[in-house]
C-alpha positions as CSV (number, residue, x, y, z in Angstrom):
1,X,-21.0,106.8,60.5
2,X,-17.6,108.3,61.7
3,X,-13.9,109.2,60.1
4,X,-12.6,105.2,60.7
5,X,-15.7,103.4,58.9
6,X,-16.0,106.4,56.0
7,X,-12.3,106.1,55.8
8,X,-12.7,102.0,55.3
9,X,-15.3,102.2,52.7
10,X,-13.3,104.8,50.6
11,X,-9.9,102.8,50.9
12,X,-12.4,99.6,49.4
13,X,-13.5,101.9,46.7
14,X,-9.8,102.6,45.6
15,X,-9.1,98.6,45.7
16,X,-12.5,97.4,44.2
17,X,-11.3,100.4,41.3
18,X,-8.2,99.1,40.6
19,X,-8.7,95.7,40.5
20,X,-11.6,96.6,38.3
21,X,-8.2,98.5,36.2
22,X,-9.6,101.6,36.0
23,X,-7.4,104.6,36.2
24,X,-4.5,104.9,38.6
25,X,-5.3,108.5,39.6
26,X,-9.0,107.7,40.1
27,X,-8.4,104.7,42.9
28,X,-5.4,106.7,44.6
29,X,-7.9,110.1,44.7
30,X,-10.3,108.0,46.7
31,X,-6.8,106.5,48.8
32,X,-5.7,110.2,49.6
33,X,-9.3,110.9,50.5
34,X,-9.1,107.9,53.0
35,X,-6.3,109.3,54.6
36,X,-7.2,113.0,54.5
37,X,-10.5,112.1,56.7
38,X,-8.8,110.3,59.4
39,X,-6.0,113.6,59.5
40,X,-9.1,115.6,59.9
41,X,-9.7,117.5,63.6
42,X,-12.6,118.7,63.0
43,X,-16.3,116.8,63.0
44,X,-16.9,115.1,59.4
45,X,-20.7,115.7,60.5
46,X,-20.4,119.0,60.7
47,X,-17.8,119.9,57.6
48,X,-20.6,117.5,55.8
49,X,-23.6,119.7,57.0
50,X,-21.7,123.2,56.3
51,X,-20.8,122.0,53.1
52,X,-17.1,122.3,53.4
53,X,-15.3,119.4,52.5
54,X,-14.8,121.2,49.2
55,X,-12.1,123.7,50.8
56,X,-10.1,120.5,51.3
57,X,-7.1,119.8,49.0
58,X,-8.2,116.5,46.3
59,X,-12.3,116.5,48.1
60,X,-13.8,118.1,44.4
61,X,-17.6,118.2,44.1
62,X,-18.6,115.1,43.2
63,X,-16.1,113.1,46.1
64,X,-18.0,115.7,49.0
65,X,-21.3,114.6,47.3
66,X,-20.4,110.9,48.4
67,X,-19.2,111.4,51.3
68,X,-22.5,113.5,52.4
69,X,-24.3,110.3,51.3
70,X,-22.4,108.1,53.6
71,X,-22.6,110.7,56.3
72,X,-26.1,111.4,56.1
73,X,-27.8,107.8,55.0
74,X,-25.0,105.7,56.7
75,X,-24.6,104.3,52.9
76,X,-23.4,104.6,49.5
77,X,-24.9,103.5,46.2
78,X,-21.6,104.2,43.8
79,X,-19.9,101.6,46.8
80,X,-22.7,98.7,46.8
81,X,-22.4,98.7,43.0
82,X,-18.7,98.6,42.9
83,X,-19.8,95.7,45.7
84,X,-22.0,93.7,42.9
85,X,-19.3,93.8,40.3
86,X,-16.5,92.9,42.2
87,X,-16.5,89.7,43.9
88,X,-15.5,89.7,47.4
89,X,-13.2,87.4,48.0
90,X,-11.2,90.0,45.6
91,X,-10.9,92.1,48.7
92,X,-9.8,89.2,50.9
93,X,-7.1,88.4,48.9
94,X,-5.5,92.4,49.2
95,X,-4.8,90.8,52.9
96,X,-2.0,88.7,51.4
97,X,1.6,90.1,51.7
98,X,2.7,90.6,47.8
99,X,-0.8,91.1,46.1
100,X,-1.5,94.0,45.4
101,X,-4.7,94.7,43.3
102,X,-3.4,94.1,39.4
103,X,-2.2,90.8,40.5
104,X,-5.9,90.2,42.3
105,X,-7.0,91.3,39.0
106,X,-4.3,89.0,37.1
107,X,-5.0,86.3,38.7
108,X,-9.3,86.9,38.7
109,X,-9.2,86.9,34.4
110,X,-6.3,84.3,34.0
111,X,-6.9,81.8,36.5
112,X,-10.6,82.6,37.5
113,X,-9.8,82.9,41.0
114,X,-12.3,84.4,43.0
115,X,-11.1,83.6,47.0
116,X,-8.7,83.0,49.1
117,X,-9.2,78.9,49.0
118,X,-9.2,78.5,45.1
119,X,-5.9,80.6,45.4
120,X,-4.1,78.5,47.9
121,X,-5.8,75.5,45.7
122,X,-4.2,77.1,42.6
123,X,-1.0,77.6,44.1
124,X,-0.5,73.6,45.1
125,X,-1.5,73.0,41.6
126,X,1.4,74.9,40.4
127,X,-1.0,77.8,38.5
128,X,0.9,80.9,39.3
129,X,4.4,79.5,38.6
130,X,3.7,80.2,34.4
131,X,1.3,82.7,35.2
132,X,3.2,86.2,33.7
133,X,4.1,88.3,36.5
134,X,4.3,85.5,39.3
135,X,6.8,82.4,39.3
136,X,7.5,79.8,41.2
137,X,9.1,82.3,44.1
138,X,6.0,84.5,44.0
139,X,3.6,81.3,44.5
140,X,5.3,80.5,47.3
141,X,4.9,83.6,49.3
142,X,1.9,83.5,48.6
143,X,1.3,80.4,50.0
144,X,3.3,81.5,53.0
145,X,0.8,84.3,53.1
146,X,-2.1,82.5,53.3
147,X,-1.0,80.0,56.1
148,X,0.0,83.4,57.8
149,X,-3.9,84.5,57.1
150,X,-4.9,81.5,59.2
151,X,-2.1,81.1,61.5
152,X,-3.5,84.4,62.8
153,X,-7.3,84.3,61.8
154,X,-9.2,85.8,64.9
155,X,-6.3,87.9,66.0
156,X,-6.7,91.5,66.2
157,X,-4.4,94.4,66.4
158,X,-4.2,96.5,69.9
159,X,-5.4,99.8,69.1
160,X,-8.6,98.1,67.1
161,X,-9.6,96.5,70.1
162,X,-8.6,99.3,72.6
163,X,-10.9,102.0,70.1
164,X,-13.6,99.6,70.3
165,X,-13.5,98.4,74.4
166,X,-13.2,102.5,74.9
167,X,-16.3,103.3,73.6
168,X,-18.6,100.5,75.1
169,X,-17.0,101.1,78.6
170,X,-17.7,105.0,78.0
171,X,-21.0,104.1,77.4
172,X,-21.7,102.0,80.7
173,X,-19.5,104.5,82.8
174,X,-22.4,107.2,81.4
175,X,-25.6,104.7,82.1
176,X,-25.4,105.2,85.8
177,X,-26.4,101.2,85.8
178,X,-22.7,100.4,87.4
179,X,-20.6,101.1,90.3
180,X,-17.0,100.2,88.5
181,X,-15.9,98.8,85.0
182,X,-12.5,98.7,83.2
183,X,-11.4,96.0,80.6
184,X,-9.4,93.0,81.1
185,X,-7.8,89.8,79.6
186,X,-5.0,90.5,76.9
187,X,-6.1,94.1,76.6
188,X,-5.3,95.2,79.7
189,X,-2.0,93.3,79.9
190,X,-1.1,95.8,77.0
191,X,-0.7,92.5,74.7
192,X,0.5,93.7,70.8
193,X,-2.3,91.3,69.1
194,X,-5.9,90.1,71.2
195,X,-8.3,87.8,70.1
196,X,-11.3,89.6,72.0
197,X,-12.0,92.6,74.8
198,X,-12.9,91.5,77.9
199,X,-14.5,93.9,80.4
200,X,-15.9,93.6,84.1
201,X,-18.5,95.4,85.5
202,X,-19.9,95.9,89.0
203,X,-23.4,97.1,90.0
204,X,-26.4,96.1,91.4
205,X,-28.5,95.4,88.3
206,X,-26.1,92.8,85.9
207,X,-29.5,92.6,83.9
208,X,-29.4,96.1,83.4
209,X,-25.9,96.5,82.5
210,X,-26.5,93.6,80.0
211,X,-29.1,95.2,78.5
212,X,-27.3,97.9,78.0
213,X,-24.5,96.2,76.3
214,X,-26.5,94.1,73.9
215,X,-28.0,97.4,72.9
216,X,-24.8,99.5,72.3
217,X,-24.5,100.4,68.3
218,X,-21.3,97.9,67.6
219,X,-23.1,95.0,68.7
220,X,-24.3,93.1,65.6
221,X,-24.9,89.2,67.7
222,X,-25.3,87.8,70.6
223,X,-23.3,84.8,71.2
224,X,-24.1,83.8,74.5
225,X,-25.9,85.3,77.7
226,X,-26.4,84.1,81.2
227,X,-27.5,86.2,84.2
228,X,-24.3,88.1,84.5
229,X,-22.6,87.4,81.4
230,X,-22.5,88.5,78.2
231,X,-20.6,87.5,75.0
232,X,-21.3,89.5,71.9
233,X,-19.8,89.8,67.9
234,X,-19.2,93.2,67.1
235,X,-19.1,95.0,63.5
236,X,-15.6,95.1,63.5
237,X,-15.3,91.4,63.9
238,X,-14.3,91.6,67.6
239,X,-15.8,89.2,70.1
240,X,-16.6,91.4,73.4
241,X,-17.0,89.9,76.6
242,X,-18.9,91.4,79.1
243,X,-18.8,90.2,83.2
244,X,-21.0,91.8,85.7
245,X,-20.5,91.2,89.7
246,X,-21.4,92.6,93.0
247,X,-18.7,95.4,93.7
248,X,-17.3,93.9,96.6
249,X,-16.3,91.2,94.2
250,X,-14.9,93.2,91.6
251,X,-11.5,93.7,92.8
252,X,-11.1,89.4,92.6
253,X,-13.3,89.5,89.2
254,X,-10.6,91.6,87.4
255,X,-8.0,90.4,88.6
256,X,-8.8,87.2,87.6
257,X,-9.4,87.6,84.3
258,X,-6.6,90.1,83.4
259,X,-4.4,87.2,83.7
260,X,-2.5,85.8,82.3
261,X,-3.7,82.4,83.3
262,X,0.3,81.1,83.5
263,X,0.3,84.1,86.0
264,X,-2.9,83.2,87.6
265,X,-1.5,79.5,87.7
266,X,1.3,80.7,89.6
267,X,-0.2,82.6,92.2
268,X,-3.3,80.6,92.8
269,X,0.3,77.9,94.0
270,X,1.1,80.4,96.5
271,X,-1.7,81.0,97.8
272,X,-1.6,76.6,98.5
273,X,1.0,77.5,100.0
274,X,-0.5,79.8,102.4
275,X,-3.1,77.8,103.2
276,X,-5.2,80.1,101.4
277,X,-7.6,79.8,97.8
278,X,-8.2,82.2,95.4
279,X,-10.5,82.3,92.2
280,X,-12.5,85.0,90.9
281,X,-14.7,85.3,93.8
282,X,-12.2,86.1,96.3
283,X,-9.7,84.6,98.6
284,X,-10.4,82.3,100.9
285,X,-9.0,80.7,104.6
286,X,-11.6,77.8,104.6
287,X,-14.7,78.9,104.5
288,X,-13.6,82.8,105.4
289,X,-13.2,85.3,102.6
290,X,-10.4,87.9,103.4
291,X,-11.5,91.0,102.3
292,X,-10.0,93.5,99.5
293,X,-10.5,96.4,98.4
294,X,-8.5,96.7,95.2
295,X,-5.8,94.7,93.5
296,X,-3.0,96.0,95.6
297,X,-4.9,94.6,98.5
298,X,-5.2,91.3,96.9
299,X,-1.3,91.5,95.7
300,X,-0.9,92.4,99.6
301,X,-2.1,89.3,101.3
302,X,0.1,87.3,99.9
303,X,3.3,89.5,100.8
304,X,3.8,91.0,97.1
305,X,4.3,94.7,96.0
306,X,1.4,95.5,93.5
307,X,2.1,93.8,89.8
308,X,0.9,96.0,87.3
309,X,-0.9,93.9,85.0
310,X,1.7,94.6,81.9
311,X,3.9,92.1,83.6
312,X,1.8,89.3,84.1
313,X,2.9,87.1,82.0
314,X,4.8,84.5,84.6
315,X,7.9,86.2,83.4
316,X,9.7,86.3,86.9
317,X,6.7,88.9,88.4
318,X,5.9,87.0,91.1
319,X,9.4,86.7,92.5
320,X,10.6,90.1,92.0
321,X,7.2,91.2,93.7
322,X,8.0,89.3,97.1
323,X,12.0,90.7,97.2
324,X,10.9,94.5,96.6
325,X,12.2,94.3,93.0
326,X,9.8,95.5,90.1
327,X,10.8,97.8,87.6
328,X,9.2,101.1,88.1
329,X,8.1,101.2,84.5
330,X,8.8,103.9,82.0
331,X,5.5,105.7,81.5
332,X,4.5,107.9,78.2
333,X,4.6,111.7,80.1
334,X,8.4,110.3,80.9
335,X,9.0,110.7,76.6
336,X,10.8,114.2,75.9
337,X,11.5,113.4,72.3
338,X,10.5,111.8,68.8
339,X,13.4,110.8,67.0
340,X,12.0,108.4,63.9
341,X,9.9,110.7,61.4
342,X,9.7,111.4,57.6
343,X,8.8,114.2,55.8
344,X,7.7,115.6,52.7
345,X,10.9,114.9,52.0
346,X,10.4,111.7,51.6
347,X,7.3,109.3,51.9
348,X,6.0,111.3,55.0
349,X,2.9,113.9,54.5
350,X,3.9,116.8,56.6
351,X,6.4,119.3,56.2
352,X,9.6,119.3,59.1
353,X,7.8,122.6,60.4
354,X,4.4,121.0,60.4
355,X,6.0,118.0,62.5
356,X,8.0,120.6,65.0
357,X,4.7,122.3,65.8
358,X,2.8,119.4,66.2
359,X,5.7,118.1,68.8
360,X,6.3,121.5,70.6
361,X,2.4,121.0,71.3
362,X,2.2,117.9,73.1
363,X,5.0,119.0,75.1
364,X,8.6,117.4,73.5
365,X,11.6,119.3,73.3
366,X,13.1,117.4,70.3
367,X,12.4,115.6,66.8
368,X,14.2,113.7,65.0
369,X,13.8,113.9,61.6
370,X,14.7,110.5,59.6
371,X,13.6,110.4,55.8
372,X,14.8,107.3,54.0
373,X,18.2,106.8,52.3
374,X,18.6,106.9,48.7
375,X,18.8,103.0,48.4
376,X,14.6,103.4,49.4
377,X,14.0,104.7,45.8
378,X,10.4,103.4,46.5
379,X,9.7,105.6,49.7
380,X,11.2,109.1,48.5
381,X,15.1,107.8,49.5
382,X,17.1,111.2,49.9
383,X,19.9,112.2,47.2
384,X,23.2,113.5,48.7
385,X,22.1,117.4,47.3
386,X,18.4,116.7,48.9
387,X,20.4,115.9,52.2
388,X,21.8,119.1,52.3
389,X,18.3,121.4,51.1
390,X,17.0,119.4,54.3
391,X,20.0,120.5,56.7
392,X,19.6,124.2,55.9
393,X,16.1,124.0,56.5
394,X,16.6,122.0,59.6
395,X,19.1,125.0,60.7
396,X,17.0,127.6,59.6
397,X,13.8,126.6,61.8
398,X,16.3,125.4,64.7
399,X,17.1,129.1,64.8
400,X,13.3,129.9,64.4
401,X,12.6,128.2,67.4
402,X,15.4,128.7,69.9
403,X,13.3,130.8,72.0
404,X,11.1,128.1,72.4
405,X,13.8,125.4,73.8
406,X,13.1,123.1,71.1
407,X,15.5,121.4,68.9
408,X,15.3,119.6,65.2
409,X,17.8,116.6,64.7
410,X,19.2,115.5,61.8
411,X,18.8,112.2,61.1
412,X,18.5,109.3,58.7
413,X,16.9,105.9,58.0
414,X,19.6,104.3,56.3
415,X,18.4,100.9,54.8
416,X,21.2,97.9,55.6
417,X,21.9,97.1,52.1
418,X,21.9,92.9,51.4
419,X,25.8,92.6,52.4
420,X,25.4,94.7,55.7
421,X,26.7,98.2,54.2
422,X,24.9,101.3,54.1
423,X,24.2,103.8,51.2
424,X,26.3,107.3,52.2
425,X,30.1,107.5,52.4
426,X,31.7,108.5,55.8
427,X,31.7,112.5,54.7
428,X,28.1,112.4,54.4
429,X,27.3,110.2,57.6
430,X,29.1,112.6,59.7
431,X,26.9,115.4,58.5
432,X,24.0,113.6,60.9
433,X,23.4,114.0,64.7
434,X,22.0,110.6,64.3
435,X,21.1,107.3,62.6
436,X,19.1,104.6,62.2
437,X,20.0,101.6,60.2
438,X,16.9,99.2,59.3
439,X,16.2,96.2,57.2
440,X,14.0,97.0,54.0
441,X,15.0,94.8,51.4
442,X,16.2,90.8,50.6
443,X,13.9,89.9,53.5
444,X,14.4,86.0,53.0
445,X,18.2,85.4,53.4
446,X,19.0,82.9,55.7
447,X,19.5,83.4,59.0
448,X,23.5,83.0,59.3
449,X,23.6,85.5,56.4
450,X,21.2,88.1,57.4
451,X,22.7,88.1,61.5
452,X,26.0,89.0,59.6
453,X,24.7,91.1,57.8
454,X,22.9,93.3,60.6
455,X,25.6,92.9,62.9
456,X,28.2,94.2,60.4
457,X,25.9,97.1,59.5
458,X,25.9,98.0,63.4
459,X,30.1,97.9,63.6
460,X,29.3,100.7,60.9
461,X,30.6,103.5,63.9
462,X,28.0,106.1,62.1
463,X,24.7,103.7,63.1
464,X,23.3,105.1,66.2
465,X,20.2,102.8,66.7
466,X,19.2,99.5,65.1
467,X,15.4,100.1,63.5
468,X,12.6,98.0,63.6
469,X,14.9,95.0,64.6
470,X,13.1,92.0,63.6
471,X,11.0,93.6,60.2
472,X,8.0,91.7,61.5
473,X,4.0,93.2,60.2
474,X,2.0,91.8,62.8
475,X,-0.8,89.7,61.6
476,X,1.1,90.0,58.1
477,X,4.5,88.9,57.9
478,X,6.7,86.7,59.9
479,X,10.1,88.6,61.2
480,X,12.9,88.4,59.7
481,X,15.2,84.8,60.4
482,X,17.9,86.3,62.7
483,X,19.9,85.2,64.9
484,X,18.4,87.9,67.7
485,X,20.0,87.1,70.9
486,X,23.7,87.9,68.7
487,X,21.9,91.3,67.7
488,X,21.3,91.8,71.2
489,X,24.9,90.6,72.1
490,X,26.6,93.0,69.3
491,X,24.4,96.2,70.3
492,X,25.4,96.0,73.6
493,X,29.1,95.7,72.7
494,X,28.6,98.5,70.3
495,X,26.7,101.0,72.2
496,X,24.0,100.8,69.5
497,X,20.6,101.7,70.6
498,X,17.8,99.3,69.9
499,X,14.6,100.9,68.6
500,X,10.8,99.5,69.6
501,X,9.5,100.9,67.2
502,X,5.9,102.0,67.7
503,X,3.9,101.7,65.1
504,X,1.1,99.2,66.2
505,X,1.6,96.9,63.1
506,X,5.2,96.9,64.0
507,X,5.4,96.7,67.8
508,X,9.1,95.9,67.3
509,X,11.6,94.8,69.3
510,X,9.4,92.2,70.7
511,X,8.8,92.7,74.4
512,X,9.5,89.6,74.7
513,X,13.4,90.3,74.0
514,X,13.3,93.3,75.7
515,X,14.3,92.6,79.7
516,X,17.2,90.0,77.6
517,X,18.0,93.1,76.1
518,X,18.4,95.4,79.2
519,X,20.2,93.0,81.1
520,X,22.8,92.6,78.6
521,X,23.5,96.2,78.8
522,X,21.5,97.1,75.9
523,X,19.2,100.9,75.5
524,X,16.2,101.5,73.7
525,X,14.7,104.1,72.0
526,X,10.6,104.6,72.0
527,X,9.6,105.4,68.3
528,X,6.9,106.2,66.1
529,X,8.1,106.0,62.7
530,X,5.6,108.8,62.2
531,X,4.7,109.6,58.4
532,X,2.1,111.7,59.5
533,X,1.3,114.2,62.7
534,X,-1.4,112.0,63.9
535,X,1.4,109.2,63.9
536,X,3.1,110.6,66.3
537,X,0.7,109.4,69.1
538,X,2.1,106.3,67.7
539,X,4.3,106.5,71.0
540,X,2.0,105.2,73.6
541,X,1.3,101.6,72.1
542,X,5.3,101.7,72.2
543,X,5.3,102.4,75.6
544,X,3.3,99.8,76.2
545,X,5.7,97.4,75.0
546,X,8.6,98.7,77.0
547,X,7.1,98.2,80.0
548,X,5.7,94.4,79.1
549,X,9.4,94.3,78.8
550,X,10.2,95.6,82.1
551,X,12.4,98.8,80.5
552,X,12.4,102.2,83.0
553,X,13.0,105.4,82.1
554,X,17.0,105.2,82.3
555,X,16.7,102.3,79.7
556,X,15.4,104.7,77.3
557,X,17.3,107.3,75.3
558,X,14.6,109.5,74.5
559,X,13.1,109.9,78.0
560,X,16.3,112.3,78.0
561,X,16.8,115.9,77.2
562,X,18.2,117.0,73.9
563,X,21.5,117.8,76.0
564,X,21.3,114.9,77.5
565,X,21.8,112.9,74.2
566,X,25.7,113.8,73.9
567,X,26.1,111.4,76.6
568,X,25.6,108.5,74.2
569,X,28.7,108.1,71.6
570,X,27.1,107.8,68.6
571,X,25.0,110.8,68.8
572,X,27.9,112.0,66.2
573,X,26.6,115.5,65.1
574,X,25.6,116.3,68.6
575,X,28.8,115.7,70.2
576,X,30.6,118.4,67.9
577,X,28.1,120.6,69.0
């Protein structure tokens, strides 16, 4: 059993407890545990057999004592009867935006509500709108919840499916039983949500390779099997598709089914129009199959620079392929700098120093450091006199580490209060080398009211990038109602920069505004909003937006030098440097 699954059934243990209404601090040690496992670096195994978890801040005797359970039997009896008193559909209904586990609990001994379907039942009845603690606005988010819940049912986030398609492509690479294998489908296109991994395989042996597959650990069902293909469920709930092919058909095999099939659509007309056919076999003049070696050799035949498969989509590829005229894409060892993070400070769990080392190691020559304003009670929000304790520490370790041409920047996450103004006078604005302004808070307003209320925020000549732009939780909550193409209009008027912010639940801007952005003049910033050190890998899934969006490395601020910054006007604190 590794860190992820230990870390899931400790998190259900916190729930099930607090649903149960059992102490606060006993569910939230079993929460802190969750997180401290997947912060660890070193092997749970091993700290497990060495009987070390104990040296751990919050892991006492009788938490390591589970844990060895889990690790060692690949089970827990405490967690199986926590399972038996708590009904499950309990836990289904934590998925819901709003409900949190006392009102899973209020709902379970007022209403006798047990799933997901006699809650959405409940709320067309009208239950929760007396209930005491809900209303009639609480039922309907609720309800909007749900139809969220099955608007995206079978949808999974990136990184899930990425972990999972890793290690069963590790796995083959190591058999010896193929030639070549990567993934494909919406995976490989880098896509922010997938519904399944699909992966292609060449060798001589598909039964083999199959075999192979069905045997792997994760695989919990077969769902379907030919000679050379596979389909299989996997514990996580993924659907994994496997393809096996001769190798000389393996560049036309993933190709094909990277996609996008709009893409595929598009070029299988050109290829009419050549007089040629192509399908996931090959291409063809009549009868003759024009050989390839790779997918720059199929891209080739038809006169078109190499897509990469980000940018297949039908998004205007095809033509900008034939005229010479692809982005070169920004790529993540073109990133010098992270500049959204929190702190101690605030609702982040390292220290600033903890952070700057943790950069300085993977090579970046700047951080940003952006705790919450004060209006974010709720996430630590910073007090004018915490502002300053924060500066002079920021000063102190910027002096600390001169020597090793590194730099800490002070920054902020302001929250865009409801009519568009932010929490700080102008004195203590200018105090920062940065901003970011972000919408936390009166997430429903219309969307005349909430466009004016973002775009007057950004006239705000002390807002240096526009967070998170569209407040969207994939899989979770719908963005924001905004008028985006005026956002888009107004940051490029105002030299505000526009953050994708990187956190894989985020994945916001949405790519899809992205090359509207950059044509109206717009920049971007690549963020993490990293609460943690681990977070600060965040990055990469934020690269891969940028690029589905066609963005370079010039379109991105932090794919400068700290110097560089000064270049950008409201980079305030740096330019009186």
């Amino acid at each position: 059993m590794d860190k992820s699954d230990i870390a899931t059934i400790l998190n259900e243990i916190g729930m099930m407890l607090e649903i149960k209404g059992e102490s606060h601090f006993k569910s939230q040690a079993y929460y802190e545990a969750a997180r401290a496992i997947m912060l660890m670096e070193e092997n749970i195994g091993m700290l497990v057999k060495e009987d070390r978890l104990k040296e751990f801040k919050g892991f006492g005797k009788a938490l390591s004592q589970k844990i060895g359970e889990l690790v060692n039997t690949g089970r827990l009896e405490y967690y199986e009867k926590l399972k038996k008193e708590v009904p499950p559909g309990l836990l289904d209904m934590l998925r819901i935006p709003g409900l949190g586990p006392k009102k899973v609990r209020a709902l379970y001994e007022n209403l006798g509500i047990t799933t997901i379907s006699e809650l959405e039942h409940a709320c067309l009845e009208n239950n929760l709108a007396m209930l005491k603690g809900f209303g009639e606005k609480t039922q309907q988010r609720i309800l909007g919840g749900i139809r969220n819940l099955k608007k995206y049912e079978g949808q999974y986030h990136y990184p899930d499916a990425e972990r999972q398609a890793e290690e069963i492509i590790k796995t083959l690479r190591e058999s010896g039983t193929i030639i070549r294998c990567g993934e494909a489908g919406s995976l490989r296109r880098r896509k922010e949500t997938v519904s399944g991994i699909d992966i292609i395989a060449s060798g001589s042996n598909a039964g083999a390779v199959t075999d192979l597959f069905v045997s792997h650990p994760n695989v919990v069902q077969v769902n379907s099997r030919s000679d050379n293909k596979l389909s299989v469920l996997l514990k996580t709930g993924i659907t994994a598709n496997l393809t096996v092919v001769n190798d000389k058909e393996y560049p036309y095999a993933l190709r094909h089914f990277t996609g996008s099939r709009e893409h595929n659509i598009a070029l299988r007309h050109i290829a009419e129009q050549q007089g040629l056919r192509i399908n996931e076999y090959g291409i063809f003049r009549g009868d003759r199959q024009i050989k390839c070696e790779s997918e720059e050799d199929i891209y080739r035949v038809f006169g078109l620079d190499y897509i990469p498969p980000e940018l297949r989509e039908n998004n205007g590829e095809l033509e900008a392929a034939k005229e010479g005229k692809l982005p070169e894409l920004i790529e993540c060892r073109d990133i010098k700098g992270v500049l959204h993070a929190h702190t101690l400070y605030g609702d982040g769990i390292n220290t600033i120093e903890e952070l700057a080392e943790a950069c300085i190691e993977r090579g970046y020559s700047y951080l940003g450091i952006t705790d919450h304003s004060k209006s974010a009670y709720y996430a630590g929000g910073l007090s004018e006199e915490d502002i300053k304790i924060q500066h002079e520490e920021i000063d102190r370790l910027n002096e600390k580490n001169k020597h090793k041409g590194f730099m800490i920047l002070k920054g902020i996450e302001l929250d865009i209060l409801p009519d568009g103004s932010v929490d700080y006078d102008d004195m203590v604005l200018s105090r920062f080398d940065f901003t970011i302004a972000s919408v936390h808070s009166a997430l429903h307003m219309d969307e005349d009211r909430m466009t004016e209320r973002v775009i007057r925020a950004m006239k705000n000549k002390y807002v240096t990038i526009l967070g998170h732009p569209t407040g969207r939780l994939l899989l979770s909550r719908e963005p924001i109602k905004i008028n985006i193409n005026e956002i888009i209009k107004t940051a490029a008027e105002e030299k505000v920069i526009i953050e994708i912010n990187a956190n894989p639940w985020r994945l916001d801007l949405d790519w899809r505004y992205c090359k509207y952005a950059k044509e109206a003049g717009c920049s971007f910033i690549i963020a993490p909003d990293a609460h943690s050190i681990n977070d600060i890998d965040y990055i990469r899934y934020g690269v891969n937006i940028a690029r589905k969006g066609w963005l370079e490395k010039k379109d991105i601020v932090n794919a400068a030098g700290a110097d560089e910054l000064r270049k950008y006007p409201r980079f305030t604190g740096l330019l009186q440097l």
